[in-house]
C-alpha positions in Angstrom: 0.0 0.0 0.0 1.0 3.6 -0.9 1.7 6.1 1.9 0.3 8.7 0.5 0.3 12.2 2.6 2.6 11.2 5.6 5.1 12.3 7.2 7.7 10.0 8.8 6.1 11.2 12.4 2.1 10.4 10.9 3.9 6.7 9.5 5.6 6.4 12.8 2.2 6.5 14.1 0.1 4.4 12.0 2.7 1.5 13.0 2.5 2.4 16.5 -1.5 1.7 16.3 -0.5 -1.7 14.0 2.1 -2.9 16.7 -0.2 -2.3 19.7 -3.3 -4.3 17.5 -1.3 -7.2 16.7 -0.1 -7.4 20.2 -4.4 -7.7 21.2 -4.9 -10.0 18.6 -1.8 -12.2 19.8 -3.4 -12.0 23.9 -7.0 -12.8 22.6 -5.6 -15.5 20.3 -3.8 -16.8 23.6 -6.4 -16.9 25.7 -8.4 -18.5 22.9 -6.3 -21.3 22.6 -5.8 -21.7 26.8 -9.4 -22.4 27.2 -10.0 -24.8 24.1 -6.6 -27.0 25.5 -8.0 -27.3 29.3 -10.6 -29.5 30.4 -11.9 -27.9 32.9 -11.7 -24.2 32.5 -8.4 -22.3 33.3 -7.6 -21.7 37.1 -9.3 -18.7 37.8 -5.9 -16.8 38.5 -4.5 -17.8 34.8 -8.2 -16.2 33.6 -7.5 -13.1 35.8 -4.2 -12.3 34.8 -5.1 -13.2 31.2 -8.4 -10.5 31.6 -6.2 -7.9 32.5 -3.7 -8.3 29.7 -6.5 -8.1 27.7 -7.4 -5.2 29.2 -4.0 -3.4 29.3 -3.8 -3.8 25.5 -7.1 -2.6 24.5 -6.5 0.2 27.3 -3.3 1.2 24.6 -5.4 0.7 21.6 -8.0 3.1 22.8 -5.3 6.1 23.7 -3.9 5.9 20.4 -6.7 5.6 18.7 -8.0 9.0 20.4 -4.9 10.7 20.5 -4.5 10.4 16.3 -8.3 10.8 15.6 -7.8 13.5 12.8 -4.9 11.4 11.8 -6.7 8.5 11.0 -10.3 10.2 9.7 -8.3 11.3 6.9 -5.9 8.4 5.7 -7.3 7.3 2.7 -6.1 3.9 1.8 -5.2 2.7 -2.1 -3.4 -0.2 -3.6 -0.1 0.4 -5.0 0.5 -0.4 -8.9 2.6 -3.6 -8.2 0.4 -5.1 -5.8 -0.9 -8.6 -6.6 -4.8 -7.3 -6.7 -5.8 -10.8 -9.0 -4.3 -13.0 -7.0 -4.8 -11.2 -3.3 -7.7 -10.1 -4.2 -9.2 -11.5 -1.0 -6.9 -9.6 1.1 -7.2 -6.4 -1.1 -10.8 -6.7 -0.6 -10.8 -7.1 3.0 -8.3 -4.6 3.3 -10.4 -1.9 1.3 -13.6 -2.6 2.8 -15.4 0.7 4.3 -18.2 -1.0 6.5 -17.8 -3.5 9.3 -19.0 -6.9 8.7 -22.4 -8.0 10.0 -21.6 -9.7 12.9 -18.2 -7.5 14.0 -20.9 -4.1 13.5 -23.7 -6.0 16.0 -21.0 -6.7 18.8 -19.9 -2.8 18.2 -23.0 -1.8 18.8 -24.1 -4.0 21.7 -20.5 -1.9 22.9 -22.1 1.3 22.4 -25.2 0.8 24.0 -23.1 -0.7 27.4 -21.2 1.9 27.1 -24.3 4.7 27.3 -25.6 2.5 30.2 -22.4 3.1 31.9 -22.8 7.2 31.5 -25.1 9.4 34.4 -28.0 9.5 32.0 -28.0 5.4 31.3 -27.4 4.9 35.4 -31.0 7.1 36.0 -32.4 5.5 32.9 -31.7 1.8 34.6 -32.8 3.9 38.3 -36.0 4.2 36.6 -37.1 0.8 35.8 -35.7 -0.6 38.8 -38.1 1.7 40.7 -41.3 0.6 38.0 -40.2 -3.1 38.4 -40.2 -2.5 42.4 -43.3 -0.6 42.5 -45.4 -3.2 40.5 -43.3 -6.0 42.5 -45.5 -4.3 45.8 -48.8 -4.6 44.2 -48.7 -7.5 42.9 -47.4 -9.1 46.1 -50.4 -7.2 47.9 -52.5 -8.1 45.8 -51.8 -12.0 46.0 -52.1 -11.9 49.6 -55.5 -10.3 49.6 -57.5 -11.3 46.8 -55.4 -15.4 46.2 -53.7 -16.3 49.1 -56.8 -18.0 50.4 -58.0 -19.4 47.5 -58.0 -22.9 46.2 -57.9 -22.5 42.6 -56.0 -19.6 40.9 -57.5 -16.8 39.1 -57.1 -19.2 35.6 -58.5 -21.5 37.1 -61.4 -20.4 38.1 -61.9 -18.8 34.6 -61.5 -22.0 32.6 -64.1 -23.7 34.9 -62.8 -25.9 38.0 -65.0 -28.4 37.0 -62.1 -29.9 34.6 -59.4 -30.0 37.0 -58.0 -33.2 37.9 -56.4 -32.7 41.3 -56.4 -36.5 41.7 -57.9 -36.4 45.2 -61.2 -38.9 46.5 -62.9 -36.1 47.8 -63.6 -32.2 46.7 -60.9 -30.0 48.1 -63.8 -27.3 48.9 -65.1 -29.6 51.4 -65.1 -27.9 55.2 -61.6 -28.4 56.7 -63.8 -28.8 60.5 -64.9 -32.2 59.3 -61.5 -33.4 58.3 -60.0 -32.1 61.4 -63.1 -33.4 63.6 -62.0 -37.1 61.8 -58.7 -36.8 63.1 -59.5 -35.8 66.6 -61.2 -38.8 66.6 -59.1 -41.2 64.7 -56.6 -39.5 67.9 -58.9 -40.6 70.7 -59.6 -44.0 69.4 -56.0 -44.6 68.9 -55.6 -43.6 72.6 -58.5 -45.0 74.2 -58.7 -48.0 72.2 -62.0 -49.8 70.7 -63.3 -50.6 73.7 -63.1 -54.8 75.3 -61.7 -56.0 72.1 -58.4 -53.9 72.7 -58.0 -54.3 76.4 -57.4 -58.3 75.5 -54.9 -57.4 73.0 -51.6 -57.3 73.9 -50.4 -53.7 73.5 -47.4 -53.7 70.6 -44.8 -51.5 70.9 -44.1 -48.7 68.2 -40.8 -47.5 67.0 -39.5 -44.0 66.2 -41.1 -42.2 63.1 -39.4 -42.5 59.8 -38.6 -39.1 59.6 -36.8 -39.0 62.6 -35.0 -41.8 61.4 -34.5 -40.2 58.3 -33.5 -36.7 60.4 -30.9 -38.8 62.7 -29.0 -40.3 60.0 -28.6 -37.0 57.8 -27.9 -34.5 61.2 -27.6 -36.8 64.4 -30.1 -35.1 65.9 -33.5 -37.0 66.8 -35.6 -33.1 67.5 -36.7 -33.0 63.7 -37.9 -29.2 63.0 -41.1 -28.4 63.0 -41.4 -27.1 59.6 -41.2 -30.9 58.9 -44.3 -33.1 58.1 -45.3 -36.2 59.3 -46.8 -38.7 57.3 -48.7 -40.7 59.8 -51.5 -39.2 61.2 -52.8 -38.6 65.3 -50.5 -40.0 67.4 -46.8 -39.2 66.4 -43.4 -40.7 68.6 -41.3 -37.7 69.0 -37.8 -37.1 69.7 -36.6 -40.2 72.0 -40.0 -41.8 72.1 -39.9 -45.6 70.5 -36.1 -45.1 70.3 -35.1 -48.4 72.0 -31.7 -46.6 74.2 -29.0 -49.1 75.8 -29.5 -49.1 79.6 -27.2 -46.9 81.8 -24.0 -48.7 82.3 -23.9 -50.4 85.9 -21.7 -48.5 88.6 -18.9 -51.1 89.7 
Protein backbone atom coordinates (compact mmCIF):
# COMPACT_ATOMS: atom_id res chain seq x y z
CA UNK A 1 0.00 0.00 0.00
CA UNK A 2 1.03 3.57 -0.91
CA UNK A 3 1.71 6.12 1.85
CA UNK A 4 0.25 8.66 0.49
CA UNK A 5 0.28 12.23 2.58
CA UNK A 6 2.60 11.22 5.62
CA UNK A 7 5.10 12.30 7.16
CA UNK A 8 7.68 9.99 8.79
CA UNK A 9 6.14 11.15 12.36
CA UNK A 10 2.12 10.40 10.89
CA UNK A 11 3.90 6.69 9.55
CA UNK A 12 5.63 6.36 12.79
CA UNK A 13 2.25 6.51 14.15
CA UNK A 14 0.13 4.41 12.02
CA UNK A 15 2.68 1.51 13.01
CA UNK A 16 2.50 2.41 16.54
CA UNK A 17 -1.46 1.69 16.27
CA UNK A 18 -0.51 -1.74 14.04
CA UNK A 19 2.06 -2.91 16.68
CA UNK A 20 -0.24 -2.34 19.68
CA UNK A 21 -3.28 -4.30 17.50
CA UNK A 22 -1.31 -7.22 16.72
CA UNK A 23 -0.12 -7.43 20.22
CA UNK A 24 -4.40 -7.67 21.20
CA UNK A 25 -4.85 -9.99 18.64
CA UNK A 26 -1.78 -12.22 19.75
CA UNK A 27 -3.40 -11.97 23.87
CA UNK A 28 -7.00 -12.81 22.56
CA UNK A 29 -5.61 -15.51 20.25
CA UNK A 30 -3.75 -16.82 23.60
CA UNK A 31 -6.39 -16.89 25.72
CA UNK A 32 -8.37 -18.50 22.91
CA UNK A 33 -6.26 -21.30 22.63
CA UNK A 34 -5.76 -21.66 26.77
CA UNK A 35 -9.36 -22.44 27.23
CA UNK A 36 -9.98 -24.79 24.14
CA UNK A 37 -6.56 -26.96 25.48
CA UNK A 38 -7.95 -27.26 29.27
CA UNK A 39 -10.59 -29.51 30.36
CA UNK A 40 -11.93 -27.86 32.86
CA UNK A 41 -11.68 -24.20 32.49
CA UNK A 42 -8.36 -22.35 33.33
CA UNK A 43 -7.64 -21.65 37.06
CA UNK A 44 -9.33 -18.65 37.76
CA UNK A 45 -5.87 -16.83 38.55
CA UNK A 46 -4.49 -17.84 34.77
CA UNK A 47 -8.23 -16.21 33.59
CA UNK A 48 -7.49 -13.13 35.78
CA UNK A 49 -4.24 -12.32 34.84
CA UNK A 50 -5.11 -13.21 31.19
CA UNK A 51 -8.45 -10.54 31.57
CA UNK A 52 -6.21 -7.88 32.46
CA UNK A 53 -3.75 -8.33 29.74
CA UNK A 54 -6.50 -8.07 27.69
CA UNK A 55 -7.40 -5.23 29.23
CA UNK A 56 -4.01 -3.36 29.30
CA UNK A 57 -3.84 -3.80 25.52
CA UNK A 58 -7.14 -2.59 24.52
CA UNK A 59 -6.50 0.25 27.32
CA UNK A 60 -3.33 1.23 24.56
CA UNK A 61 -5.38 0.73 21.58
CA UNK A 62 -8.04 3.10 22.76
CA UNK A 63 -5.34 6.13 23.71
CA UNK A 64 -3.85 5.90 20.39
CA UNK A 65 -6.74 5.64 18.66
CA UNK A 66 -8.02 9.02 20.36
CA UNK A 67 -4.89 10.73 20.54
CA UNK A 68 -4.50 10.45 16.28
CA UNK A 69 -8.35 10.83 15.63
CA UNK A 70 -7.75 13.47 12.78
CA UNK A 71 -4.91 11.37 11.82
CA UNK A 72 -6.67 8.53 10.95
CA UNK A 73 -10.28 10.16 9.69
CA UNK A 74 -8.33 11.28 6.87
CA UNK A 75 -5.88 8.41 5.67
CA UNK A 76 -7.31 7.31 2.66
CA UNK A 77 -6.12 3.86 1.79
CA UNK A 78 -5.19 2.74 -2.13
CA UNK A 79 -3.35 -0.24 -3.57
CA UNK A 80 -0.07 0.45 -4.95
CA UNK A 81 0.53 -0.37 -8.94
CA UNK A 82 2.58 -3.61 -8.16
CA UNK A 83 0.36 -5.13 -5.75
CA UNK A 84 -0.95 -8.61 -6.57
CA UNK A 85 -4.75 -7.28 -6.74
CA UNK A 86 -5.78 -10.77 -9.04
CA UNK A 87 -4.27 -12.99 -7.04
CA UNK A 88 -4.78 -11.21 -3.34
CA UNK A 89 -7.65 -10.06 -4.16
CA UNK A 90 -9.24 -11.48 -0.97
CA UNK A 91 -6.86 -9.58 1.08
CA UNK A 92 -7.23 -6.41 -1.13
CA UNK A 93 -10.79 -6.72 -0.58
CA UNK A 94 -10.75 -7.08 2.97
CA UNK A 95 -8.26 -4.55 3.33
CA UNK A 96 -10.40 -1.89 1.26
CA UNK A 97 -13.64 -2.61 2.79
CA UNK A 98 -15.37 0.72 4.30
CA UNK A 99 -18.20 -1.00 6.50
CA UNK A 100 -17.84 -3.48 9.28
CA UNK A 101 -19.00 -6.89 8.65
CA UNK A 102 -22.37 -8.04 9.96
CA UNK A 103 -21.58 -9.66 12.90
CA UNK A 104 -18.23 -7.49 13.95
CA UNK A 105 -20.95 -4.13 13.54
CA UNK A 106 -23.71 -6.04 16.00
CA UNK A 107 -20.98 -6.69 18.76
CA UNK A 108 -19.90 -2.82 18.20
CA UNK A 109 -23.04 -1.76 18.78
CA UNK A 110 -24.07 -3.98 21.67
CA UNK A 111 -20.49 -1.85 22.87
CA UNK A 112 -22.06 1.30 22.43
CA UNK A 113 -25.23 0.81 23.99
CA UNK A 114 -23.07 -0.67 27.42
CA UNK A 115 -21.18 1.91 27.09
CA UNK A 116 -24.33 4.73 27.29
CA UNK A 117 -25.63 2.45 30.17
CA UNK A 118 -22.45 3.07 31.92
CA UNK A 119 -22.82 7.19 31.52
CA UNK A 120 -25.11 9.40 34.42
CA UNK A 121 -27.99 9.45 31.97
CA UNK A 122 -27.99 5.42 31.35
CA UNK A 123 -27.39 4.89 35.44
CA UNK A 124 -30.99 7.06 36.00
CA UNK A 125 -32.41 5.47 32.89
CA UNK A 126 -31.75 1.85 34.63
CA UNK A 127 -32.77 3.87 38.30
CA UNK A 128 -35.98 4.22 36.60
CA UNK A 129 -37.06 0.78 35.77
CA UNK A 130 -35.74 -0.59 38.75
CA UNK A 131 -38.14 1.67 40.69
CA UNK A 132 -41.26 0.65 38.05
CA UNK A 133 -40.22 -3.13 38.41
CA UNK A 134 -40.16 -2.53 42.38
CA UNK A 135 -43.25 -0.63 42.46
CA UNK A 136 -45.35 -3.22 40.47
CA UNK A 137 -43.35 -5.97 42.50
CA UNK A 138 -45.46 -4.31 45.79
CA UNK A 139 -48.76 -4.60 44.23
CA UNK A 140 -48.73 -7.51 42.85
CA UNK A 141 -47.45 -9.06 46.13
CA UNK A 142 -50.42 -7.16 47.95
CA UNK A 143 -52.50 -8.09 45.75
CA UNK A 144 -51.82 -12.01 46.00
CA UNK A 145 -52.08 -11.91 49.58
CA UNK A 146 -55.46 -10.27 49.63
CA UNK A 147 -57.49 -11.33 46.85
CA UNK A 148 -55.45 -15.37 46.18
CA UNK A 149 -53.68 -16.33 49.11
CA UNK A 150 -56.76 -18.04 50.44
CA UNK A 151 -58.02 -19.36 47.50
CA UNK A 152 -58.04 -22.87 46.19
CA UNK A 153 -57.95 -22.50 42.64
CA UNK A 154 -56.01 -19.63 40.93
CA UNK A 155 -57.53 -16.84 39.07
CA UNK A 156 -57.11 -19.19 35.55
CA UNK A 157 -58.54 -21.51 37.07
CA UNK A 158 -61.39 -20.39 38.07
CA UNK A 159 -61.88 -18.80 34.57
CA UNK A 160 -61.53 -21.98 32.63
CA UNK A 161 -64.06 -23.70 34.94
CA UNK A 162 -62.78 -25.88 37.96
CA UNK A 163 -64.99 -28.44 36.97
CA UNK A 164 -62.07 -29.93 34.58
CA UNK A 165 -59.38 -30.01 37.03
CA UNK A 166 -58.04 -33.16 37.86
CA UNK A 167 -56.44 -32.75 41.32
CA UNK A 168 -56.41 -36.50 41.71
CA UNK A 169 -57.92 -36.40 45.18
CA UNK A 170 -61.21 -38.86 46.53
CA UNK A 171 -62.93 -36.07 47.83
CA UNK A 172 -63.58 -32.23 46.70
CA UNK A 173 -60.89 -30.01 48.07
CA UNK A 174 -63.82 -27.30 48.90
CA UNK A 175 -65.11 -29.57 51.44
CA UNK A 176 -65.08 -27.93 55.23
CA UNK A 177 -61.55 -28.45 56.75
CA UNK A 178 -63.83 -28.85 60.48
CA UNK A 179 -64.86 -32.23 59.34
CA UNK A 180 -61.55 -33.36 58.33
CA UNK A 181 -60.01 -32.09 61.39
CA UNK A 182 -63.14 -33.41 63.62
CA UNK A 183 -61.96 -37.09 61.84
CA UNK A 184 -58.73 -36.76 63.11
CA UNK A 185 -59.46 -35.84 66.65
CA UNK A 186 -61.24 -38.76 66.57
CA UNK A 187 -59.11 -41.23 64.73
CA UNK A 188 -56.65 -39.52 67.94
CA UNK A 189 -58.85 -40.65 70.69
CA UNK A 190 -59.61 -44.03 69.37
CA UNK A 191 -56.05 -44.58 68.87
CA UNK A 192 -55.62 -43.63 72.55
CA UNK A 193 -58.47 -44.99 74.23
CA UNK A 194 -58.67 -48.04 72.19
CA UNK A 195 -61.99 -49.75 70.67
CA UNK A 196 -63.35 -50.55 73.74
CA UNK A 197 -63.13 -54.78 75.34
CA UNK A 198 -61.71 -56.04 72.10
CA UNK A 199 -58.43 -53.89 72.73
CA UNK A 200 -58.05 -54.33 76.37
CA UNK A 201 -57.43 -58.31 75.54
CA UNK A 202 -54.91 -57.38 72.95
CA UNK A 203 -51.64 -57.26 73.94
CA UNK A 204 -50.37 -53.71 73.52
CA UNK A 205 -47.41 -53.69 70.64
CA UNK A 206 -44.81 -51.55 70.86
CA UNK A 207 -44.09 -48.65 68.22
CA UNK A 208 -40.76 -47.48 66.98
CA UNK A 209 -39.54 -44.00 66.18
CA UNK A 210 -41.06 -42.19 63.08
CA UNK A 211 -39.36 -42.46 59.81
CA UNK A 212 -38.61 -39.15 59.55
CA UNK A 213 -36.80 -39.04 62.65
CA UNK A 214 -35.03 -41.82 61.43
CA UNK A 215 -34.48 -40.18 58.34
CA UNK A 216 -33.53 -36.71 60.38
CA UNK A 217 -30.86 -38.79 62.71
CA UNK A 218 -29.04 -40.33 59.99
CA UNK A 219 -28.62 -36.95 57.76
CA UNK A 220 -27.93 -34.46 61.21
CA UNK A 221 -27.62 -36.85 64.36
CA UNK A 222 -30.12 -35.07 65.93
CA UNK A 223 -33.54 -36.95 66.83
CA UNK A 224 -35.59 -33.14 67.52
CA UNK A 225 -36.73 -33.00 63.71
CA UNK A 226 -37.87 -29.23 62.95
CA UNK A 227 -41.07 -28.37 62.99
CA UNK A 228 -41.40 -27.06 59.64
CA UNK A 229 -41.18 -30.94 58.90
CA UNK A 230 -44.33 -33.08 58.11
CA UNK A 231 -45.26 -36.18 59.34
CA UNK A 232 -46.80 -38.74 57.33
CA UNK A 233 -48.74 -40.73 59.82
CA UNK A 234 -51.49 -39.16 61.23
CA UNK A 235 -52.78 -38.65 65.29
CA UNK A 236 -50.46 -39.99 67.36
CA UNK A 237 -46.81 -39.25 66.37
CA UNK A 238 -43.44 -40.66 68.61
CA UNK A 239 -41.29 -37.66 68.95
CA UNK A 240 -37.76 -37.13 69.66
CA UNK A 241 -36.58 -40.15 72.02
CA UNK A 242 -39.98 -41.80 72.08
CA UNK A 243 -39.94 -45.62 70.49
CA UNK A 244 -36.12 -45.13 70.26
CA UNK A 245 -35.05 -48.44 71.97
CA UNK A 246 -31.74 -46.64 74.24
CA UNK A 247 -29.00 -49.09 75.76
CA UNK A 248 -29.47 -49.12 79.64
CA UNK A 249 -27.21 -46.93 81.81
CA UNK A 250 -23.96 -48.71 82.27
CA UNK A 251 -23.88 -50.37 85.88
CA UNK A 252 -21.67 -48.53 88.63
CA UNK A 253 -18.86 -51.08 89.69
Amino acid sequence: MATLGLDDDELKLVEQTLSRLAQLSSSIQSLKLDILKCNPLPHPTSLQASAQILQRNLQTVLDSLTENESLFSRIAIHPSTNYPGRTQEAILTQLLRKKLEPDVEELVAKGRETAKLATPEGVAELQQIWDELRAWTHSRIATYVRDEAGQIYTKEEVESGVENIRTGLKRDIDEDEDDEDDEDEEAEAEAENGDGAQEGNKPKISRGPEPETLLWFASRCDFEVPRNVEYERKGALNKGFDGVNLPPDAMQL
